[in-house]
TITOR-825579 format. One record per residue (C-alpha): residue in three letters; z, y, x. Coordinates in steps of 0.05 Angstrom, whole numbers, padded with zeros to 5 digits, always signed. Example, Ala and Ser with C-alpha at 12.3 -4.5 7.8 and 13.67 -1.06 7.14 Angstrom:
! residues 2
ALA+00156-00090+00246SER+00143-00021+00273
END
This chain:
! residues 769
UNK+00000+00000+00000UNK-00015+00074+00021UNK+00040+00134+00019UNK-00017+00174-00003UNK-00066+00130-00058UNK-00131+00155-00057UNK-00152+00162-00138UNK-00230+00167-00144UNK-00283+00150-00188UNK-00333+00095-00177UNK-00402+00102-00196UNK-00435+00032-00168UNK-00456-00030-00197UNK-00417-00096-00200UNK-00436-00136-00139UNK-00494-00096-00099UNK-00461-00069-00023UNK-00393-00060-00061UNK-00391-00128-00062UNK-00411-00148+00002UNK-00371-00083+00041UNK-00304-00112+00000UNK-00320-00188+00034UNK-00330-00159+00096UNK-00281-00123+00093UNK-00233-00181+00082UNK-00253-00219+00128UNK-00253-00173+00186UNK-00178-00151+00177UNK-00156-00212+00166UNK-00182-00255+00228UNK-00231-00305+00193UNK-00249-00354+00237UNK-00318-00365+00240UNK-00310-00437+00213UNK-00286-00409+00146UNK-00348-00365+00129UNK-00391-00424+00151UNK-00354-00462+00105UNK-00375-00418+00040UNK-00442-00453+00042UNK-00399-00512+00010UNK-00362-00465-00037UNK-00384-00501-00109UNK-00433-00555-00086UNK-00448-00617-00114UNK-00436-00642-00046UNK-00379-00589-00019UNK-00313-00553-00051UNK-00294-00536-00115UNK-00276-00458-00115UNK-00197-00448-00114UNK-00195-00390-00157UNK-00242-00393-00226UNK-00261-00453-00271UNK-00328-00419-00277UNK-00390-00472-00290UNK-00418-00496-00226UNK-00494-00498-00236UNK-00538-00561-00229UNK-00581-00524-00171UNK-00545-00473-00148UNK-00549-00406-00114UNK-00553-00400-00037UNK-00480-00374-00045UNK-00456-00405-00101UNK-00394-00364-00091UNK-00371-00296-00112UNK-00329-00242-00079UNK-00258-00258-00107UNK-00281-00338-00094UNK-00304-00322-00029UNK-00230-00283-00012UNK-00197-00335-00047UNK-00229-00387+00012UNK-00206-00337+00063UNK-00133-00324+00034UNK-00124-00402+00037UNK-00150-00416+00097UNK-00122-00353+00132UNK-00091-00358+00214UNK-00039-00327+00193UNK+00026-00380+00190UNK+00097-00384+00165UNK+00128-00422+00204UNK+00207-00442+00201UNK+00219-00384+00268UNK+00195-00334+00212UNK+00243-00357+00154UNK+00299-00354+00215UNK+00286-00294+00232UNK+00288-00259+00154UNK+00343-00276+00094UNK+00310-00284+00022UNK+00345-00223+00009UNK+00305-00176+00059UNK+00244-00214+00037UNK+00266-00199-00032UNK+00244-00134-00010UNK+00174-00152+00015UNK+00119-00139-00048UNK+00069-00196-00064UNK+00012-00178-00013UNK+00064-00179+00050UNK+00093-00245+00015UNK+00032-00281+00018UNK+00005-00246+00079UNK+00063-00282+00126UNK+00006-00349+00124UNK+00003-00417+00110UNK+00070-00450+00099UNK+00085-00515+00151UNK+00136-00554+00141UNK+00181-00572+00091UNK+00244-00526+00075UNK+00306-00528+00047UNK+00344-00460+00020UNK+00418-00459+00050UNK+00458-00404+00003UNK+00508-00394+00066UNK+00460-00362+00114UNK+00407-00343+00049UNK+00357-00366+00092UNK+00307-00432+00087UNK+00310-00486+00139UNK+00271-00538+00164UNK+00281-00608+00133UNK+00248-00667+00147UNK+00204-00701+00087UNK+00246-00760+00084UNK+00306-00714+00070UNK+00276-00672+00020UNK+00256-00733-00024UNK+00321-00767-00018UNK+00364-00700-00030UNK+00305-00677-00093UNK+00311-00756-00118UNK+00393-00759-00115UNK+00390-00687-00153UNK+00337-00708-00213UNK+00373-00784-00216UNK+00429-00746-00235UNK+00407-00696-00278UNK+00371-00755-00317UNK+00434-00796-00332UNK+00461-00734-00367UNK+00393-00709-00406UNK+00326-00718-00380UNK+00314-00666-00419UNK+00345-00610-00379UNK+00282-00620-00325UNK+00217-00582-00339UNK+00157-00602-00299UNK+00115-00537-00292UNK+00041-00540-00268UNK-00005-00483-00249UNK-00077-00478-00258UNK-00098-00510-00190UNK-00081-00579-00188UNK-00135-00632-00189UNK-00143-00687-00238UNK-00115-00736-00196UNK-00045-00703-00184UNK-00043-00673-00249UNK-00047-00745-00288UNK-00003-00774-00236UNK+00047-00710-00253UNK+00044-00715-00323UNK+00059-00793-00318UNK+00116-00784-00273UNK+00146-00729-00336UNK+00137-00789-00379UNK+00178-00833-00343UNK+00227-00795-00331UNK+00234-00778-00398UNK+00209-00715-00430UNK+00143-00677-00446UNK+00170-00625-00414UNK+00110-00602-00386UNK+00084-00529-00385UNK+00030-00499-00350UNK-00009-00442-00338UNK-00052-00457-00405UNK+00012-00427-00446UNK+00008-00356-00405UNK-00067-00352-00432UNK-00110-00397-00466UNK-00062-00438-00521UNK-00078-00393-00573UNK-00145-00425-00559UNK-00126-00482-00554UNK-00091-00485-00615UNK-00140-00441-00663UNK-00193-00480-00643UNK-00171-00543-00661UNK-00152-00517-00726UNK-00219-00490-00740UNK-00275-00539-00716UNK-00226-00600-00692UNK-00236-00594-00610UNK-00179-00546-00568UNK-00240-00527-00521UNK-00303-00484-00525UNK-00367-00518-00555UNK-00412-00475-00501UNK-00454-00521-00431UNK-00483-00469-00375UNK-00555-00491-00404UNK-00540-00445-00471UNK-00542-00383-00430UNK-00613-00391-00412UNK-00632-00405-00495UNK-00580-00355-00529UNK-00610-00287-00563UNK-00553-00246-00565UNK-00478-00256-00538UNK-00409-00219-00562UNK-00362-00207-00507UNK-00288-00193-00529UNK-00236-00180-00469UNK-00260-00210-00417UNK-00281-00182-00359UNK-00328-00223-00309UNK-00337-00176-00260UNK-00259-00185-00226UNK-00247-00255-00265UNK-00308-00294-00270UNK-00366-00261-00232UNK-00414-00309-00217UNK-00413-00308-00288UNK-00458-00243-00279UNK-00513-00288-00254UNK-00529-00319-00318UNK-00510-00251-00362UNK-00564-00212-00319UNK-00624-00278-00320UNK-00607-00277-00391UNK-00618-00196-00398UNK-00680-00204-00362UNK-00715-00247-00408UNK-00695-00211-00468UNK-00626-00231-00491UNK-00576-00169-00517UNK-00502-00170-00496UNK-00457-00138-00535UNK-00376-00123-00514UNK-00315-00106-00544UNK-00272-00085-00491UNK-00212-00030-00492UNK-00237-00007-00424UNK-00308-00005-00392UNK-00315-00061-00347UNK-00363-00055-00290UNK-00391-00129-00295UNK-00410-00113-00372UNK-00438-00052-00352UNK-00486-00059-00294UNK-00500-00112-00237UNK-00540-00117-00174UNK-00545-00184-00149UNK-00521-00192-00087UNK-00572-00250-00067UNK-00634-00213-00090UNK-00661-00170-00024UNK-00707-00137-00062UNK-00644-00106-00123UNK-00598-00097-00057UNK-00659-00054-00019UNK-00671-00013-00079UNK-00600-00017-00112UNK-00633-00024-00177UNK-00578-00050-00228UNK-00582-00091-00291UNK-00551-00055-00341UNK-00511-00116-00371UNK-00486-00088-00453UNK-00533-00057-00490UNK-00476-00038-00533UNK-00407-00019-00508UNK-00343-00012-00562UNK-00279+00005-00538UNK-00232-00028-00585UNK-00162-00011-00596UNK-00113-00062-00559UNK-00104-00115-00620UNK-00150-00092-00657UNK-00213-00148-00643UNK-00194-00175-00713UNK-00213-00110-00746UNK-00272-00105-00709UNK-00293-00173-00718UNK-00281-00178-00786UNK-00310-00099-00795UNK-00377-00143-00766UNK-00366-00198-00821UNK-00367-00148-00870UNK-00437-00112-00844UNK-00466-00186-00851UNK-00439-00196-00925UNK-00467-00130-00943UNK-00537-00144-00917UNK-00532-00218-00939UNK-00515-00174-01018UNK-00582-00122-01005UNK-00627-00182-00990UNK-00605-00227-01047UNK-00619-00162-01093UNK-00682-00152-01070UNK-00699-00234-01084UNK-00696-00256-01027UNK-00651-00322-00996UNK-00596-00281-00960UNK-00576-00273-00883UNK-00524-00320-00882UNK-00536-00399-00866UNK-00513-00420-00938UNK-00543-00495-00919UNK-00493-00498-00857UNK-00435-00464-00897UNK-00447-00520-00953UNK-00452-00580-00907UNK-00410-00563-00850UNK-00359-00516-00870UNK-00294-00512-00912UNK-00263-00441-00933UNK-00323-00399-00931UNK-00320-00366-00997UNK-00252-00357-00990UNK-00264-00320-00925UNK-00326-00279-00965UNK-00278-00256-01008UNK-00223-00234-00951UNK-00274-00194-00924UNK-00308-00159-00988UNK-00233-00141-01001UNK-00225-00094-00933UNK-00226-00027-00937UNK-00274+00004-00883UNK-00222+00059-00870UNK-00173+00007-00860UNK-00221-00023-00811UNK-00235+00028-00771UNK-00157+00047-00768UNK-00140-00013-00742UNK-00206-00026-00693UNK-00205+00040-00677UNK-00278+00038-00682UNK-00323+00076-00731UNK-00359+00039-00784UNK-00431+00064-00743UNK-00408+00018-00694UNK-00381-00043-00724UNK-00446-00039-00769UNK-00491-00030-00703UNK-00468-00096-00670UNK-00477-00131-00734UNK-00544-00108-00734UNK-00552-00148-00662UNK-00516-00212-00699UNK-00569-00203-00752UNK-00630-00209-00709UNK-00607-00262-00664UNK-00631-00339-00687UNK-00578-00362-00624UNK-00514-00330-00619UNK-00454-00341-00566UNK-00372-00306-00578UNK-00351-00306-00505UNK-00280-00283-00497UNK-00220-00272-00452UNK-00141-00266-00454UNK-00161-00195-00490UNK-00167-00238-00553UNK-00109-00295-00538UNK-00056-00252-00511UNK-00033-00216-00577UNK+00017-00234-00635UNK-00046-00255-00673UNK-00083-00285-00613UNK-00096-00357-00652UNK-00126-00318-00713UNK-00163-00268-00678UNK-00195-00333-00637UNK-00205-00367-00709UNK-00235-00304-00734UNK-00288-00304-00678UNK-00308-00366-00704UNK-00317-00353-00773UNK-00360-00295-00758UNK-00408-00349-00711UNK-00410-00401-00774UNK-00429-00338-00830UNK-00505-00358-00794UNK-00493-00426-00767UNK-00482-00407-00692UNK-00442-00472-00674UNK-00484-00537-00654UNK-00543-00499-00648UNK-00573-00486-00572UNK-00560-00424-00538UNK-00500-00415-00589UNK-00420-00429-00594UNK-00354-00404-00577UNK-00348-00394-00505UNK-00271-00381-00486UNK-00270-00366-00404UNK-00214-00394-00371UNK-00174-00377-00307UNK-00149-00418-00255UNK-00196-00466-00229UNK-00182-00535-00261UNK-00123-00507-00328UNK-00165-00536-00384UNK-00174-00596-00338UNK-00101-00620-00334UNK-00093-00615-00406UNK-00149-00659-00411UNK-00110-00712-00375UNK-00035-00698-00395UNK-00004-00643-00380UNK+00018-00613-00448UNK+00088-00617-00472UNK+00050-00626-00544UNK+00058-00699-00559UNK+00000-00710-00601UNK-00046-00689-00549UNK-00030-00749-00508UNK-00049-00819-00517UNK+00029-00840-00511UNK+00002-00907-00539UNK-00046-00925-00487UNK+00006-00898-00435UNK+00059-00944-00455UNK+00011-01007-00463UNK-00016-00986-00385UNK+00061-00971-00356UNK+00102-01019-00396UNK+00148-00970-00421UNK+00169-00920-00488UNK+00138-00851-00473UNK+00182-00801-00505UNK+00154-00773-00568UNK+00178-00710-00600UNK+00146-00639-00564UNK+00168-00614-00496UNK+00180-00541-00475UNK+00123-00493-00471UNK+00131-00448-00415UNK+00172-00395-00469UNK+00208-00452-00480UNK+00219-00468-00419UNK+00237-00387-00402UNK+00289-00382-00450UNK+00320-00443-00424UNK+00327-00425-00359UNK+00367-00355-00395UNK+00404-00397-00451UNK+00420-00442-00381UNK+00393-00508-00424UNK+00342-00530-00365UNK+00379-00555-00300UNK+00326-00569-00261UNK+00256-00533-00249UNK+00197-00572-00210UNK+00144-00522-00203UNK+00072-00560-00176UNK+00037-00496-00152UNK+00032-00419-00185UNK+00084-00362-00179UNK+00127-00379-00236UNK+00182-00324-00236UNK+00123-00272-00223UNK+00078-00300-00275UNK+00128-00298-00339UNK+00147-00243-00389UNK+00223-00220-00380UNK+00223-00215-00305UNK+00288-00181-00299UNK+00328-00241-00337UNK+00289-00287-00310UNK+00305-00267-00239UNK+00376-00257-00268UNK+00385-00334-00292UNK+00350-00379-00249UNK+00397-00389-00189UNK+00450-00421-00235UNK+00402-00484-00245UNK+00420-00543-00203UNK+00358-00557-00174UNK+00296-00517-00160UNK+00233-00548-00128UNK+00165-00515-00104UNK+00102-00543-00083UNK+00054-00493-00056UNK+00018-00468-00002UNK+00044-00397+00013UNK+00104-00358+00003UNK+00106-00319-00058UNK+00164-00280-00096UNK+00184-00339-00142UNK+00198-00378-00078UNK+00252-00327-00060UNK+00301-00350-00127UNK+00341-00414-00120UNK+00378-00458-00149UNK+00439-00497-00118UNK+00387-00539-00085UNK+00327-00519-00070UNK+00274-00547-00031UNK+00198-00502-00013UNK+00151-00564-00003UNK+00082-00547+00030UNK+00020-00576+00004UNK-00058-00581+00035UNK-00104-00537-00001UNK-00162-00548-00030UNK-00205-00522+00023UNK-00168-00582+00071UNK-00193-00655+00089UNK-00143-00695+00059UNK-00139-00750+00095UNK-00096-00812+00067UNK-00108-00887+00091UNK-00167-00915+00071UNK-00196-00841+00096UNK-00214-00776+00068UNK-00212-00763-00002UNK-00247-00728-00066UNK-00211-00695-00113UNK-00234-00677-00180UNK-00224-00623-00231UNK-00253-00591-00296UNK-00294-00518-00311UNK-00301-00478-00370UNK-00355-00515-00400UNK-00320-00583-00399UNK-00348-00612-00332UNK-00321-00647-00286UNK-00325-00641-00216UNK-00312-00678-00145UNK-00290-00641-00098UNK-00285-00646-00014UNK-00247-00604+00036UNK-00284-00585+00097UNK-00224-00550+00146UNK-00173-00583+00185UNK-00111-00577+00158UNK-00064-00516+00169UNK-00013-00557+00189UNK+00003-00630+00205UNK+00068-00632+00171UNK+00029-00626+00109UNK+00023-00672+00045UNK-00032-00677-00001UNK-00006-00656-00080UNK-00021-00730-00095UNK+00029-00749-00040UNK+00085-00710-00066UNK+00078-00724-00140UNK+00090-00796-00111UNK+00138-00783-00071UNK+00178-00749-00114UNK+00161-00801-00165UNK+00190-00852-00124UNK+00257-00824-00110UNK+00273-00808-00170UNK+00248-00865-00225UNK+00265-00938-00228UNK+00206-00980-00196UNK+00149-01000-00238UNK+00098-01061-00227UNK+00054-01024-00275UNK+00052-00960-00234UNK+00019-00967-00162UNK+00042-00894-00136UNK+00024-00911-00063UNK-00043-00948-00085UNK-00065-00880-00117UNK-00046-00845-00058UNK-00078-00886-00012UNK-00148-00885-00048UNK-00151-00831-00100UNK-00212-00865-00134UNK-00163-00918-00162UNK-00127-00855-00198UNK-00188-00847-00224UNK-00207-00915-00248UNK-00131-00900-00280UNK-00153-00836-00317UNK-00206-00874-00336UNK-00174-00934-00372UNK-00131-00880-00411UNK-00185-00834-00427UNK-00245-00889-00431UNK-00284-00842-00484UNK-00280-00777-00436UNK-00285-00805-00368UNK-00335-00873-00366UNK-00361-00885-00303UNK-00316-00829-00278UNK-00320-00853-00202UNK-00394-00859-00209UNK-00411-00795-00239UNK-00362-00746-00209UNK-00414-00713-00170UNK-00462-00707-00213UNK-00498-00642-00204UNK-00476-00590-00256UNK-00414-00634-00270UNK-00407-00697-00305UNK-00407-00673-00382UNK-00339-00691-00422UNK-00357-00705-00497UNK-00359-00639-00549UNK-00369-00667-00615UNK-00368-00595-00644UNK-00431-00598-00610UNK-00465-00654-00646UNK-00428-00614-00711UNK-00381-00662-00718UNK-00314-00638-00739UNK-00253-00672-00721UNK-00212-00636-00765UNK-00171-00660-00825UNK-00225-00643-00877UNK-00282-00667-00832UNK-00310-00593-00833UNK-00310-00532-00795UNK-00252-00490-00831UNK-00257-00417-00841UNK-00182-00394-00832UNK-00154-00319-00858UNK-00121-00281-00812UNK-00044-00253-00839UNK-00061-00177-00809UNK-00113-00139-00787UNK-00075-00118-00732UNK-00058-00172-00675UNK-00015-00133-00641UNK+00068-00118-00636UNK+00064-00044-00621UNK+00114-00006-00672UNK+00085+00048-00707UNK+00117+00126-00668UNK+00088+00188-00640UNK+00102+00168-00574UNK+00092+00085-00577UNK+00036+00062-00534UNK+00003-00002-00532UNK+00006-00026-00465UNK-00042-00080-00435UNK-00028-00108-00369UNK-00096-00110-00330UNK-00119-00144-00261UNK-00146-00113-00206UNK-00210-00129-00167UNK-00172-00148-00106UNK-00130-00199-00146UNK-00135-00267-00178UNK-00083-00277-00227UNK-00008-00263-00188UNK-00045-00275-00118UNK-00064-00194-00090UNK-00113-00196-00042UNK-00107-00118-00024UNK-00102-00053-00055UNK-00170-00027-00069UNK-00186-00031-00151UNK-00257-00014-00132UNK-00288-00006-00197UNK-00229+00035-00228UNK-00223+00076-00175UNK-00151+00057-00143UNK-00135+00049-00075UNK-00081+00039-00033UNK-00031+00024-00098UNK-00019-00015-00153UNK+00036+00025-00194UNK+00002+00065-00238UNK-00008+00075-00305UNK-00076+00088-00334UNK-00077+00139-00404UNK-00133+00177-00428UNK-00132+00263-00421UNK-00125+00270-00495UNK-00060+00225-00492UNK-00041+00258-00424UNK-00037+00326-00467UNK-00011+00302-00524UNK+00045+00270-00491UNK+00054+00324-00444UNK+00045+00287-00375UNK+00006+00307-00310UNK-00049+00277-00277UNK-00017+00241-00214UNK+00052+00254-00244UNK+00109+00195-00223UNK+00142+00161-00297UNK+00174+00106-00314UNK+00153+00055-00381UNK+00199+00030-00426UNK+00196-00029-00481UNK+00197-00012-00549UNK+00241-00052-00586UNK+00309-00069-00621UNK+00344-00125-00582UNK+00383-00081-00538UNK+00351-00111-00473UNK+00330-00056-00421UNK+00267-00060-00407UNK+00237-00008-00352UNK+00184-00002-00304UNK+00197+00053-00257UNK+00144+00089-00205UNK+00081+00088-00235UNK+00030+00143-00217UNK-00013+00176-00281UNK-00082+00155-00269UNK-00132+00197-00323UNK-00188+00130-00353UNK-00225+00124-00407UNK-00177+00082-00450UNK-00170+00078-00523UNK-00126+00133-00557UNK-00059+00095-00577UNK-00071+00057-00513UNK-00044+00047-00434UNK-00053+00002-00373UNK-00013-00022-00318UNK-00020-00077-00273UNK-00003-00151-00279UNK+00047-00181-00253UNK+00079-00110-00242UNK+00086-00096-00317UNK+00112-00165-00338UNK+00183-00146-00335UNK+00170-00097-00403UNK+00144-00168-00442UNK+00192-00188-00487UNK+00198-00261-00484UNK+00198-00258-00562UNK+00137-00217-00559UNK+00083-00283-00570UNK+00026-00305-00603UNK+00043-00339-00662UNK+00035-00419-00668UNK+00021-00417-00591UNK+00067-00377-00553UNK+00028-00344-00507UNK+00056-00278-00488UNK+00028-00223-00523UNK+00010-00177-00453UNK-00045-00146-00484UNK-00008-00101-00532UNK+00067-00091-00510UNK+00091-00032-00549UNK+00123+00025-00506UNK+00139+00094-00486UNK+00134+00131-00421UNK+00200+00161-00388UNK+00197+00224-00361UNK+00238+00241-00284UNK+00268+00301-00331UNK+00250+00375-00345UNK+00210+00384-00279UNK+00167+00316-00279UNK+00165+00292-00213UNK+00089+00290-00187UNK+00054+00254-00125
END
């Protein structure tokens, strides 16, 4: 960070010399060996790595550098020089590294050995693997004899298919379904809405609709920092005649304009694809308005042609066939107000009727979306109302068309595919107990809310955290923080150091893992791992670099491990034979998924991916009524914010130089912000209105009526085009003003996108930068 932040305005394209300056950039001040950029060539190959940061599709035949900028610094920030080693954790206490903010954290290197947290000196030590297991094992034997219960199993985003069944498996037999993930921070409200609405918890879109769709509606999501080599098929898709349309709160470069990095001839002239040919800044929770302010455009032209004898615009032979609720949904919509609409959308009706006018004319139609639609107190309906407006005109089962939700870390939707959900029913606990030989536990684990108010209420003993940055990641930061050293035990597996490492429990143990990027080398040799993308592919992946260190263990070897020392031995269960040839894990995944993964061995490299079965694309509907079902939404408004003069409706946003909790650096090159991360962006009419400064230092507090404090101090006005009614801060910065309360309904996912609250001046002279 920078004393002085430098606040400008960027006028360039996504990608283009930006791009390629940023990358450069990185890996010159950093120390890259040369190795590591050789090694991008691999970077999402059939034949190379899988990328360690985005479950974006991997194409078929892909791109000379099938990698993007944040993948690319993702590679580097893994396989950085940079080390720390047990001489650095003697020479700080957690408490001065307490003080250390997330770059710095992660900056110290590659972890190396295994560590254990002694409270006397507040310092971590080296142990010896054999230790760690046996200490770990004793702690979680224990802890079981009481209540299994009290031990959550907590996965992020990264794991491969292999550890994450063998981790899910282990939960089992221990006991619980205990087993959150990173799925519950962001995409369960699509996960549960769609399944309600057209029977699968996944998106019905492949990478091949993008070449074949006529139009596409974006809703929060922004490819440009989260998914851009997304842009690739948004600007080959522009080029042959396809319209984009986004409903976004802010402007985000990658929806605006791209230059293509790989293409001399748009980097020599700088000649950018303009991406949207319409642009609507939406209020924060107000997509259902807007979508439904769409639905309502449709109805009305579907009423002018009918009058004027003709068959209507809507697709009243897929409706009839396919589809339950539509008429009920017909009449939800006749019944809204346009005032009401546009209140709530903060859009006029001009513009809710002009991208209607888009949906009209398009024969092939794609909703794409982001955490902008799933992080909100209605984030299932607004999800479920996306897909009524696609099935008004057939758009599901139909090439080039279908819900597209785009998820985050690289292989999330993949481990739920094989287990890790604390929802019972999405398991087969049948299969699992006629495979192991033992009585799975049945009734619902602990989401990661769940699991958070827990750790408060001081009902979970005993955290086990298989990647991620946990503490960081979570709403309530400040209680969180407050509660989690009184747990007995507290485990993490990662790769680097990171903030949630630096809270303990009693025991505590920081286990270091190989990355992705690594050969993984067990005994019958070097191994694949595999994991899932956005589209429902699976992948095989290889490591190309020599490990960091060789006191590491592969994820598969501690889930066994720690397996081992914990549950009674099983016949059934061959935790070293996985180990030692993760293709028999495989052939295991296989035999309890035999309709998802046949041939699984065989086909994992398959270029493009090995396809897992959507039904929803064949319109079959694995719903209760055997039909797509149109679902109301309670409110037009998805979002918490109380009503007040001075209530805002914060959304917590990510840089470009970030990748979920992991910061890369301090340069938000497309909004403008360099060298600092606490600020607060609010547009100039709001800045008068509320009587703040450009560049002026205040403080955010959360807006509600459980008498918890809830303040984020130090953040710097920034003046951006946001919606009136509307503010932005960074994530994970502004997580300590989420409520844990504050979720989406039937999924729990914290509402981050519209967090009611009110800024806090310094006093009568505001204090300014």
């Amino acid at each position: 960070m920078s004393e002085v932040p430098k606040i400008t305005t960027y006028t360039g394209a996504a990608g283009g010399w930006g791009s390629v300056k940023s990358l450069l950039r990185q890996a010159k001040e950093n120390g890259r060996p040369a190795s590591v950029i050789r090694g991008l060539a691999l970077q999402n190959k059939p034949d190379g790595f899988a990328c360690v940061s985005c479950a974006w599709a991997k194409p078929a035949k892909p791109h000379p550098a099938e990698f993007c900028e944040n993948g690319a610094k993702a590679t580097f920030w893994e396989l950085t020089p940079d080390r720390a080693t047990p001489e650095l954790f003697a020479k700080h206490t957690v408490e001065e590294m307490k003080g250390w903010d997330d770059y710095t954290l992660e900056r110290t290197g590659r972890l190396t050995h295994p560590m254990r947290y002694d409270a006397a000196t507040d310092r971590y030590v080296e142990t010896s693997w054999e230790d760690a297991f046996r200490a770990i094992g004793r702690e979680l034997k224990e802890i079981r004899a009481q209540d299994p219960k009290r031990t959550v199993f907590y996965a992020s985003g990264r794991a491969s298919l292999e550890t994450s069944y063998m981790y899910a498996l282990m939960a089992r037999l221990y006991g619980n379904n205990n087993l959150p993930d990173s799925s519950n921070m962001c995409h369960e409200s699509t996960s549960v809405g769609l399944a309600e609405s057209i029977g699968q918890p996944v998106g019905s879109v492949r990478l091949s609709d993008f070449d074949q769709a006529d139009a596409m509606f974006f809703f929060g999501q922004n490819p440009g920092s989260n998914s851009p080599r997304m842009l690739h098929q948004l600007q080959e898709a522009v080029q042959r005649g396809a319209r984009i349309v986004t409903f976004n709160p802010l402007k985000e470069r990658g929806l605006e304009r791209f230059v293509n990095p790989q293409s001399p001839l748009q980097m020599t002239v700088e000649h950018a694809t303009e991406i949207s040919c319409q642009y609507h800044q939406v209020k924060a929770g107000g997509d259902i308005a807007a979508i439904v302010g769409m639905a309502k455009a449709v109805i009305e032209a579907d009423d002018v042609d009918l009058a004027k004898g003709g068959s209507g615009v809507l697709d009243r032979e897929f409706l009839a066939e396919h589809t339950q609720g539509a008429q009920a949904f017909i009449d939800y919509v006749r019944a809204q107000e346009w005032s009401e609409l546009e209140r709530e959308s903060g859009l006029p009706r001009a513009a809710m009727t002009e991208a209607a006018g888009v949906y009209l004319t398009s024969k092939a139609v794609m909703g794409i979306y982001g955490m902008g639609l799933t992080q909100h107190k209605r984030g299932v309906e607004t999800v479920q109302v996306l897909v009524n407006l696609l099935m008004l005109r057939g758009n599901l089962g139909r090439d080039g068309a279908g819900i597209c939700p785009v998820r985050g870390h690289s292989n999330v939707q993949g481990q739920r595919t094989v287990g890790i959900a604390e929802k019972a029913h999405l398991v087969p606990l049948d299969r699992l107990a006629e495979l192991y030989d033992f009585e799975p536990p049945r009734e619902d684990g602990l989401s990661t809310v769940d699991a958070c108010q827990g750790i408060i209420d001081g009902t979970v003993d005993a955290f086990i955290g298989l990647g991620g940055n946990f503490l960081r990641a979570v709403p309530e930061q400040r209680l969180m923080e407050e509660h989690w050293p009184k747990m007995r035990l507290t485990v993490q597996v990662a790769t680097k150091l990171n903030r949630g490492h630096l809270f303990n429990g009693r025991v505590a143990y920081l286990l270091p893992c190989l990355g992705r990027t690594e050969i993984d080398r067990q005994a019958t040799g070097p191994q694949t791992v595999s994991m899932e993308d956005s589209t429902s592919c699976f992948h095989g992946s290889r490591g190309f670099h020599e490990p960091a260190s060789p006191h590491l263990l592969s994820e598969p070897r501690i889930v066994a491990e720690l397996a081992k020392s914990c549950l009674e031995p099983n016949p059934k269960v061959p935790w070293d034979g996985w180990v030692a040839n993760y293709a028999t894990a495989r052939d295991a995944i296989e035999a309890t998924y035999p309709d998802l993964f046949k041939d699984f061995n065989a086909r994992m490299h398959t270029p493009g991916g090995m396809e897992k079965p959507l039904p929803v694309r064949d319109r079959i509907w694995k719903t209760e009524s055997g039909k797509a079902e149109f679902k109301l939404p309670g409110a037009l408004s998805a979002s918490f914010a109380e009503d007040g003069p001075d209530v805002l409706r914060l959304m917590t946003l990510r840089s470009n130089d970030q990748f979920n909790t992991t910061v890369y650096g301090y340069d938000d090159r497309f909004r403008g912000v360099d060298g600092t991360r606490m600020v607060l962006f609010l547009n100039r009419k709001e800045m008068a209105r509320l009587g703040v400064r450009e560049a002026e230092i205040v403080s955010l507090e959360t807006v509600a009526d459980d008498n918890v404090e809830r303040r984020l101090d130090g953040l710097r006005v920034v003046p951006y085009d946001i919606p009136d009614g509307c503010t932005g801060a960074y994530y994970p910065e502004a997580n300590g003003l989420i409520p844990l309360w504050q979720h989406a309904e039937k999924s729990k996912v914290p509402a981050a996108k519209s967090v009611p609250v009110r800024i806090v001046r310094s006093g009568t002279q505001a204090e300014t930068a």
